[in-house]
Every structure is written in structure tokens, then in C-alpha cells.
C-alpha positions in Angstrom: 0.0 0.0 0.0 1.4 3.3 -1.1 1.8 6.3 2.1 -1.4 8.1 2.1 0.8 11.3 1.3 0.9 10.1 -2.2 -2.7 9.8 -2.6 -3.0 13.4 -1.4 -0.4 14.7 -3.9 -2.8 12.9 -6.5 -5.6 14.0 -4.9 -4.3 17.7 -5.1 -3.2 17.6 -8.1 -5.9 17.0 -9.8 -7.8 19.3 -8.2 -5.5 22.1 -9.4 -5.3 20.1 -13.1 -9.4 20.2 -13.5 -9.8 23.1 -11.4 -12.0 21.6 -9.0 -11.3 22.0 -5.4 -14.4 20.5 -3.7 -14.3 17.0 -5.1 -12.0 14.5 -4.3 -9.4 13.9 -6.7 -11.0 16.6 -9.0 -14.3 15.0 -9.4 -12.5 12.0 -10.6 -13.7 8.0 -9.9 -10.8 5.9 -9.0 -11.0 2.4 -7.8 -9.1 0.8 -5.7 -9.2 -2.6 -5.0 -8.2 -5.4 -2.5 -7.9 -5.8 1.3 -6.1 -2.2 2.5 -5.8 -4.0 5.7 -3.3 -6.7 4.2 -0.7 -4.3 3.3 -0.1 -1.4 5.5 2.5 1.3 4.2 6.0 0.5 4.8 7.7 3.8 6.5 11.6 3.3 6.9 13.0 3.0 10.8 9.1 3.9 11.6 7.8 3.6 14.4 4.1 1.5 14.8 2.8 5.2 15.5 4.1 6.3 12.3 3.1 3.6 9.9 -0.6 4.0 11.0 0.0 7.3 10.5 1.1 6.7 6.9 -2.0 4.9 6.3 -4.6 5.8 3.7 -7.6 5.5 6.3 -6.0 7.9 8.5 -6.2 10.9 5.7 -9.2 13.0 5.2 -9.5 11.6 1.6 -10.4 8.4 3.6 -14.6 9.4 4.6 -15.9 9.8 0.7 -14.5 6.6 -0.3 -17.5 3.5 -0.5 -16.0 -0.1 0.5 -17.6 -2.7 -1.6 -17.1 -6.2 -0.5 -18.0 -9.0 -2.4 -18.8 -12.3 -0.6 -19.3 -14.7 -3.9 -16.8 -15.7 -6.4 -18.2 -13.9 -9.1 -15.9 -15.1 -12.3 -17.8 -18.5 -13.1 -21.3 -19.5 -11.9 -20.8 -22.6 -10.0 -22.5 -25.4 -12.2 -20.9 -23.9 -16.0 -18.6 -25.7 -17.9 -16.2 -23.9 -19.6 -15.7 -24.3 -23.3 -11.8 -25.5 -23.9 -10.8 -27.1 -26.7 -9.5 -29.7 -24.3 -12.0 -32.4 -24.1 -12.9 -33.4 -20.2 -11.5 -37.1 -21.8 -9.7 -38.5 -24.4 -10.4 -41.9 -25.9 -8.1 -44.0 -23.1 -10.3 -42.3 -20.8 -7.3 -40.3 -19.4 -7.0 -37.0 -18.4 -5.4 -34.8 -19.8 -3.4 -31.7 -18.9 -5.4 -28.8 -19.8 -8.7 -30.9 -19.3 -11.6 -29.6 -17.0 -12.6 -32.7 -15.1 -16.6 -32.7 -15.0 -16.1 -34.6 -11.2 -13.7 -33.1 -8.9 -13.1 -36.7 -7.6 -11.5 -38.0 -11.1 -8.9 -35.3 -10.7 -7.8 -36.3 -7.6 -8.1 -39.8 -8.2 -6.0 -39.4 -11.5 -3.2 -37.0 -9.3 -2.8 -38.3 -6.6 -3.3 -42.2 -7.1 0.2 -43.3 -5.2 0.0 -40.5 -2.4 0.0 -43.7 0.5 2.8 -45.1 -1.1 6.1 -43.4 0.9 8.5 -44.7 -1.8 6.6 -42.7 -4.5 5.1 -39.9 -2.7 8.2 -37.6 -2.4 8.4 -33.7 -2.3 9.0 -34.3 -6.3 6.0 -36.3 -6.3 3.7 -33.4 -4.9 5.6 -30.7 -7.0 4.4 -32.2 -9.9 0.3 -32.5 -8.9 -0.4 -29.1 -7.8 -4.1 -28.1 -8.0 -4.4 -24.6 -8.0 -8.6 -23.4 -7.2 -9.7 -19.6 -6.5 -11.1 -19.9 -2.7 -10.4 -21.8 0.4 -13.8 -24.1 0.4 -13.0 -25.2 -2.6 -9.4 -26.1 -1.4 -10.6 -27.8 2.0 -13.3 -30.1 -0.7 -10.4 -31.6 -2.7 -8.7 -31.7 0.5 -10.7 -33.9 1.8 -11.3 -35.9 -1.2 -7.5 -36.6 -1.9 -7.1 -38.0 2.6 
């Protein structure tokens, strides 16, 4: 997160630019997104005192702005299958990198087949499977599926 002294240079700035000193940021929308709670400013040899300081919520410019939060993965409704020219199975009923699996369960199966063998399932062995998903109830189902 950038020191809330640069969002008031922006802010003034383009209030002098579009001659409009009542507005924030000269009448201007911006956006900002993500969790301003994750990444507070870093201020060199700063003390706690000074980094909250240095925060954007602790400005003035802070009381106009409208937090949105959404609470649904928005990108892909749950039950859609997404076109890709990868097939969900070839003909040897494999599948396939680049595949999306119509059953969660077949993935894992198909990944992690060996995982209670300790001769086969190594750090390399793990490496190799990775299942990367969007949100963390989606990571605890395949979770549970692969125990």
C-alpha cells in the first residue's frame, strides 16, 4: 500500500489540473481494490505510531470513499462448464493436462493415485500435482477428497 501522502499529492493535483477544489481527486472516480488492511505502508525505521500514520484511512480523503465487498466468487457460476478445446476425456479415458474434469473426484483420483505409497510420494511427487482453485472451500473439498 502506497503512504497516504501520495494519494494526497494525486488528490491535489488533480484538483488544481481540472480546477475543482471541492471534489476528491477533481471530481474523478478511482478504484481501488483489494484488502487495505493486508498491506499497510511500509515507513523506513518507523515507528508503529508512524506507519498507522502513513496509512490511507487515517487521511481525510479516507470518509468519501465507499468499501464494496464482495462475498461470492463472481468469475464463473458454479454449475458452468467452460468451453476449452481440451476435451474433459480422451479416448483411453485419461485426463489430460489442460482438461476440465466434470467430477472433482476424477482429478484427484487421477493425481494423486500413489500419495499412500512413501517410496513414490516424495516432495517431487507433490511438486508435480499441484491443484491450484480460486477460494479456500474449494481447497478444504479436494482436501478432503485426496485424505
Amino acid at each position: 500500500m502506497a503512504h497516504r501522502h501520495a494519494f494526497e499529492a494525486v488528490d491535489r493535483t488533480l484538483r488544481d489540473i481540472l480546477e475543482n477544489e471541492t471534489e476528491p481527486f477533481g471530481g474523478k472516480v478511482f478504484v481501488f481494490s483489494g484488502d487495505v488492511r493486508q498491506i499497510l505502508p511500509v515507513v523506513k525505521n518507523g515507528s508503529p505510531v508512524e506507519t498507522i500514520d502513513a496509512y490511507l484511512k487515517t487521511s481525510t480523503l479516507w470518509s468519501p470513499f465507499r468499501a464494496l465487498r464482495l462475498t461470492a466468487n463472481m468469475r464463473i457460476p458454479r454449475d458452468v462448464l467452460i468451453e476449452n478445446p481440451a476435451t474433459d476425456e480422451d479416448e483411453d479415458d485419461d485426463i489430460r493436462p489442460g482438461a476440465i474434469p466434470k467430477c472433482m473426484n476424477r482429478i484427484t483420483d487421477e493425481m494423486h493415485a500413489d500419495i499412500n505409497n512413501p517410496e513414490v510420494a516424495t516432495g517431487e511427487y507433490f511438486a508435480n500435482r499441484t491443484i491450484l482453485t480460486t477460494t479456500n472451500p474449494i481447497v478444504y473439498r479436494i482436501n478432503e477428497g485426496v485424505a
